[in-house]
N, C-alpha and C positions, 0 to 999 in steps of 0.2 A: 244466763240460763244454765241451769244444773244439768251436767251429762246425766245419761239413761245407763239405768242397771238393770238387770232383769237376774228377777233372785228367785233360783228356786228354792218352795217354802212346802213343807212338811205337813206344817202344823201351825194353829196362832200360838201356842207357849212357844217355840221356836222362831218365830218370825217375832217374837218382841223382843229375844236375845239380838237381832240381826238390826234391826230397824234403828235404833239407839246409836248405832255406831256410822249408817249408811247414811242416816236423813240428812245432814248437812251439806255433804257432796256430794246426792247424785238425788234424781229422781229416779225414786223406786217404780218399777213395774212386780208382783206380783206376780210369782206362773206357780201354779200348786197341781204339779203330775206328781200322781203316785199310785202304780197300777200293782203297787206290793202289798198295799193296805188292804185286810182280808178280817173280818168279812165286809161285805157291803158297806152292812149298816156301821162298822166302824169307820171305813172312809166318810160317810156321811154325817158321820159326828166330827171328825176331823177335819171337814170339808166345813159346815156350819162355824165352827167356832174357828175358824180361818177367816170366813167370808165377816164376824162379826167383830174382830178386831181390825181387819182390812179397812171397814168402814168407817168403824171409829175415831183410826188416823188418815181418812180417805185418800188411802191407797189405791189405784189400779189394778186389776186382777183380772188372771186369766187363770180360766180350770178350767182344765180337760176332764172330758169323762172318764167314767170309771171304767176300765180295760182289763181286769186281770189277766187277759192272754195276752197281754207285753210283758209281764213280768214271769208268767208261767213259761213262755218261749223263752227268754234270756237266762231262765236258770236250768231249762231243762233236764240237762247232765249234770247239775251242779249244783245240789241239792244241801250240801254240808255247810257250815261256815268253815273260813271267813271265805271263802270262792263264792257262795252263794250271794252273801254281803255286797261282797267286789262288783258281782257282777249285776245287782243291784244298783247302785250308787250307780257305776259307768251309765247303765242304761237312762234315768232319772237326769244326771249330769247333759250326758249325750242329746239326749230329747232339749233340755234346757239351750244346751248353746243350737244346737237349730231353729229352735224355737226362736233364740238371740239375732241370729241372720238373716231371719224369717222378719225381722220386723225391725232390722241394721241396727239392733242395738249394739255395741260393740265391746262392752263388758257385762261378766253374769259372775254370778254368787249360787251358793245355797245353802238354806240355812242348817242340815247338813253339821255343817261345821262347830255349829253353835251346842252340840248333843254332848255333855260327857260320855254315854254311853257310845259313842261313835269313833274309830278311826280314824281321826283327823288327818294324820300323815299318808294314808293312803288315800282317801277323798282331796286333798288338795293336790294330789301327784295324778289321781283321774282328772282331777278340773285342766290343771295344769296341760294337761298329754292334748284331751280334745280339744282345748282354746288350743294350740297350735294346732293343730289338725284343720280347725274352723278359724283360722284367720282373727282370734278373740284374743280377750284379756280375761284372763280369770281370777277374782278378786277372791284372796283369803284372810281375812282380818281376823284377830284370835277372838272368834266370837263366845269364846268358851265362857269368859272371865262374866259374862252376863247371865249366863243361864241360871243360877239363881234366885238371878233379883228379878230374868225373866217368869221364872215358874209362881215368884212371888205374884208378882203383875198379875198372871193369869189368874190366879185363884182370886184376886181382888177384882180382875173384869168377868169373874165367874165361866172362865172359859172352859172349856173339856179340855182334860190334861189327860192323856194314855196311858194305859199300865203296861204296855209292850210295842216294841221297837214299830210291828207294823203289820209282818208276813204271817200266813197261816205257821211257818215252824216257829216264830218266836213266840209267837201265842199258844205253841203248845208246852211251850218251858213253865208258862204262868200257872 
């Protein structure tokens, strides 16, 4: 039997960069928090074409509701990138490895990682910090090297692809 992962996932174009690399050695669990996604109804598209490649490769999932006051509390004072970023991710990451203990998995991911647009070196030094903190393993595989052919995939599973990272500021760059 295949150890338990628990990956935080973003997005389905993201989580099929992730998945490709994981399925062999672990059973996946699915946690999709993301209380940065602004507005609603864009979580809700992200959330749908999550839930529709989930199924596809019948994944297990967990989503949490839509919360914007976790993400508007964690960035309070810290409104600017990359602080705001940072303190993004931590919070996303954080939730995820409790969420991990919450249900003894004992390694987590996110797909996170798998963004060119994303900080990779400081997102695997947050996974990194709270898996010691919580008693985890924090799996960073250079998920990078997929996003491509995972953005390909999605437009082939017709999935919703985003034009911005997530948060009400990045959406105002667009």
């Amino acid at each position: 039997m295949k150890e338990k992962i628990l990956v935080h996932t973003c997005c389905g174009p993201c989580f099929l960069a992730v998945w490709p690399i994981l399925k062999n050695n672990y059973t996946i669990i699915a946690y999709f928090y993301n209380p940065n996604i602004f507005p609603k109804k864009e979580f809700l598209l992200r959330k749908k074409s999550f839930i529709k490649i989930a199924k596809k490769l019948k994944i297990k999932t967990i989503i949490e509701k839509y919360n914007q006051d976790d993400f508007n509390n964690a960035i309070l004072n810290h409104k600017i990138k990359p602080e705001r970023c940072e303190l993004c991710w931590d919070l996303r990451i954080l939730k995820t490895a409790q969420k991990a203990n919450e249900l003894k998995i004992g390694k987590f991911t996110t797909t996170l990682l798998s963004s060119i647009y994303q900080n990779t070196e400081k997102i695997i030094n947050i996974g990194k910090k709270i898996a010691d903190t919580n008693n985890l393993k924090f799996i960073n595989p250079n998920f990078k090297n997929h996003f491509f052919q995972a953005q390909k995939k999605a437009r082939i599973e017709n999935l919703y692809i985003q034009k911005y990272c997530g948060c009400k500021f990045s959406k105002r760059r667009k």
